[in-house]
N, C-alpha and C positions, 0 to 999 in steps of 0.2 A: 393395732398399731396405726397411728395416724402418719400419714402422707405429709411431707412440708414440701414445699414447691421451691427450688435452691432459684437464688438468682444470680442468672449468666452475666458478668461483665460483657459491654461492648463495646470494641474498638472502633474507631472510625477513622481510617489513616486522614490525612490533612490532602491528600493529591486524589483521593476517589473521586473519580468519575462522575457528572450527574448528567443525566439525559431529561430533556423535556420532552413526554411522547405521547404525542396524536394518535396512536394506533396500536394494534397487535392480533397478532397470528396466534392460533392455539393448534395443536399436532398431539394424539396419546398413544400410548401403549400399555398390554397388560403394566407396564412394569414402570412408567415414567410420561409424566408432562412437561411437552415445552411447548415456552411461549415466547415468541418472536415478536420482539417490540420495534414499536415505528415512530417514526417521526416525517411528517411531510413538508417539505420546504419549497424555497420557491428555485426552480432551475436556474444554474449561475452561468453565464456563459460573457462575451465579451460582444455580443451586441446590444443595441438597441431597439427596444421591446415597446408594444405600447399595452395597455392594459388585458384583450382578451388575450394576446399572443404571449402573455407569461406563461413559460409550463413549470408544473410541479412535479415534482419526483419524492415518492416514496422511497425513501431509506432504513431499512431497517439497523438500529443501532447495537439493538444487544440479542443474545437468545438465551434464555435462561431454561434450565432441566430440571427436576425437582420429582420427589416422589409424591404419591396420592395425598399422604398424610402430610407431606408438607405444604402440599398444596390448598389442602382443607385450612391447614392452619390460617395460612396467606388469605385463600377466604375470608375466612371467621377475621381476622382483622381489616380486612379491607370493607367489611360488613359495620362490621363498630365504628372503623370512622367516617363513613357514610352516610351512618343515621343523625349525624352534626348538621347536614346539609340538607333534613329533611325527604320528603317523597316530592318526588319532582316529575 
């Protein structure tokens, strides 16, 4: 019996979310990974700064939880589209 591989419709609502991100945290258990993403921006405040006296703040914007095999998958395509960009 041959295996066909079904393809999943996917929705993309029109108001999701995107985050541009500098960074992330990884945390695991027998049972689940997460991975705490960052973004680092430049401190907003209401004075006036001159160049070294900018500070930055790390903010983490999202945390995401997944299991191992989902995780593998995330991998394996984050691997695929990697090798576009060459070894660097």
């Amino acid at each position: 019996m041959s295996e066909e591989k079904k393809e999943l419709n996917l929705f993309i609502p029109e108001d999701l979310t995107e985050y541009y991100i500098t960074g992330g945290a990884i945390a695991s258990s027998p049972f689940d990974i997460r991975l705490i993403l960052f973004k680092d921006e430049i401190e907003k405040n209401n004075d006036i700064l001159n160049g070294p006296d900018v500070g930055m703040i790390r903010t983490a914007k999202t945390e995401i939880t997944m299991s191992p095999v989902v995780a593998k998958q995330l991998r394996d395509l984050l691997d695929k589209e990697l090798q576009k960009y060459g070894d660097e």
